[in-house]
C-alpha positions as CSV (number, residue, x, y, z in Angstrom):
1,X,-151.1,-155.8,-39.3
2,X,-147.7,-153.1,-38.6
3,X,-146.7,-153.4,-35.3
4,X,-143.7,-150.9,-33.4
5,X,-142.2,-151.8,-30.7
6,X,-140.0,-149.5,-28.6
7,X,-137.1,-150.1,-26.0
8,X,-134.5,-147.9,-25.1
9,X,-136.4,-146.3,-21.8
10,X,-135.3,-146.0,-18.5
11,X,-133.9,-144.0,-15.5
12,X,-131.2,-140.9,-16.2
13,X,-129.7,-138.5,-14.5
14,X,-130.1,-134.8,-16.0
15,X,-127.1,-134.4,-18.2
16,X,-127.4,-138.1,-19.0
17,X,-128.2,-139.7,-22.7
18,X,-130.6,-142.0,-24.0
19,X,-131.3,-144.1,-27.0
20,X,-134.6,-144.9,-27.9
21,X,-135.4,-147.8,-30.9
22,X,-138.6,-148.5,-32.7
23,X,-138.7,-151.9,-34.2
24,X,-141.6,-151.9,-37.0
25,X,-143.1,-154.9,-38.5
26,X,-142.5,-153.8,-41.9
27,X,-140.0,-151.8,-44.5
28,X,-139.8,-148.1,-43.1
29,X,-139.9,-147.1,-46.8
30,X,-143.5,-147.6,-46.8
31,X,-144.3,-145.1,-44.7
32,X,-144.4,-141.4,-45.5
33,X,-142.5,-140.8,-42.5
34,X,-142.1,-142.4,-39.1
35,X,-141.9,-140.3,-35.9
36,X,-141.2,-139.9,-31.8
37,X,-143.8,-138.6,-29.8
38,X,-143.6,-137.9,-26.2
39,X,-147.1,-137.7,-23.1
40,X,-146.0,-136.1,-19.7
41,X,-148.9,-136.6,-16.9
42,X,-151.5,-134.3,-17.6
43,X,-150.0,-133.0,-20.7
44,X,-150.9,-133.7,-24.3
45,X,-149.2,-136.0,-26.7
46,X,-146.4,-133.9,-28.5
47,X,-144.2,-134.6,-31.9
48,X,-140.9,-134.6,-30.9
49,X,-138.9,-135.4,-34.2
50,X,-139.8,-137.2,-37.3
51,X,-138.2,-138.5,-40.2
52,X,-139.7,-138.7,-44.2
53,X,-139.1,-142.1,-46.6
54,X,-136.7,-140.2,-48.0
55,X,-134.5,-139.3,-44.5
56,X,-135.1,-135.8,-44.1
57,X,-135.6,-135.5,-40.1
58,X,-137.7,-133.1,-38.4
59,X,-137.4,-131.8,-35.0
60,X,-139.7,-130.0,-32.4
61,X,-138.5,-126.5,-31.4
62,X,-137.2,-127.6,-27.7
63,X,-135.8,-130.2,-29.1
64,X,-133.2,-129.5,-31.7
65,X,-129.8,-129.9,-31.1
66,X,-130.3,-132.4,-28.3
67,X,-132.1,-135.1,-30.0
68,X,-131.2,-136.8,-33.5
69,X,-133.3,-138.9,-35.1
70,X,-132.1,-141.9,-37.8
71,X,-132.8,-145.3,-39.1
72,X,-132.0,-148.3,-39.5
73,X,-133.2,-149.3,-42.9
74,X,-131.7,-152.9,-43.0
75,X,-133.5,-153.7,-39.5
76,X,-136.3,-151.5,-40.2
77,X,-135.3,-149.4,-37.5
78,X,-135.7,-146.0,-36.0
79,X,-133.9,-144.1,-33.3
80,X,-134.1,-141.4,-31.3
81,X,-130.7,-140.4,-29.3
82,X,-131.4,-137.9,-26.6
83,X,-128.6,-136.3,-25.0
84,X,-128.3,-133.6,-22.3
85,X,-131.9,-134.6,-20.8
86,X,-133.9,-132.9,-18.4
87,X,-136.0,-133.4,-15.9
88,X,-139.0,-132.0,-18.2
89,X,-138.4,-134.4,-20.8
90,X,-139.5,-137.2,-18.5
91,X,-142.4,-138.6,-20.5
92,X,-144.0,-142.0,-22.6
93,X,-142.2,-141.5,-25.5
94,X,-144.4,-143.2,-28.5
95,X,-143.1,-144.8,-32.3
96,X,-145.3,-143.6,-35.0
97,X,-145.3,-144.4,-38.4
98,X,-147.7,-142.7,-41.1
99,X,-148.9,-144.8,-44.1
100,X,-151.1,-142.2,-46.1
101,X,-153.9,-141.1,-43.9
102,X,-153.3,-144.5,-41.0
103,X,-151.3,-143.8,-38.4
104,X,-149.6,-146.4,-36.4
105,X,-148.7,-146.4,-32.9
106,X,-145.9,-148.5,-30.7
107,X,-147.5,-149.2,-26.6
108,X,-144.5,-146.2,-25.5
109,X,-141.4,-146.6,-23.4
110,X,-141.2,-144.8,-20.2
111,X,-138.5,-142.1,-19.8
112,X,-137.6,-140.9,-16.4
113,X,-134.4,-137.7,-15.7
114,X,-134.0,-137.1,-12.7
115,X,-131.2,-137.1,-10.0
């Protein structure tokens, strides 16, 4: 049974940074990639950034540039450092990790910006 658990969520002002971690039960290599995903109210659940087994990362258009994602292979780790946020990236922000055609989900870590 994999399990992800997030942490890293809170309250920021816009400007302000973040760093989200995803904690998986198991060695990230095993996965073809592991990911970020992000739910606003009302809004679909969207990729944000993702990173292969083999560390190439992945970012969503609106994203690149502010966010970086990296791991933690030693603590079977991922990260997702969010800088210069604003107020429309408030959202649940979901770990994912992808293990041929299973995907895995964390229970998501609420992000709030605003001032």
């Amino acid at each position: 049974h994999v399990q992800l658990v997030e942490s890293g969520g809170g309250l920021v002002q816009p400007g302000g940074s973040l760093r989200l971690s995803c904690v998986v039960s198991r060695s990230i290599f095993s996965f073809t990639y592991m990911g970020w995903y992000r739910q606003a109210p009302g809004k679909e659940r969207d990729s944000v950034a993702l990173i292969t087994s083999g560390g190439t990362p992945n970012y969503a258009d609106s994203m690149e540039g502010r966010f970086t994602i990296s791991r933690d292979s030693t603590r079977n780790t991922v990260f997702l450092q969010m800088n210069s946020l604003k107020p429309e990236d408030t959202a649940v922000y979901y770990c994912n990790a992808r293990s041929g055609p299973v995907y895995y989900w964390g229970q998501g870590t609420q992000v709030t910006v605003s001032s």
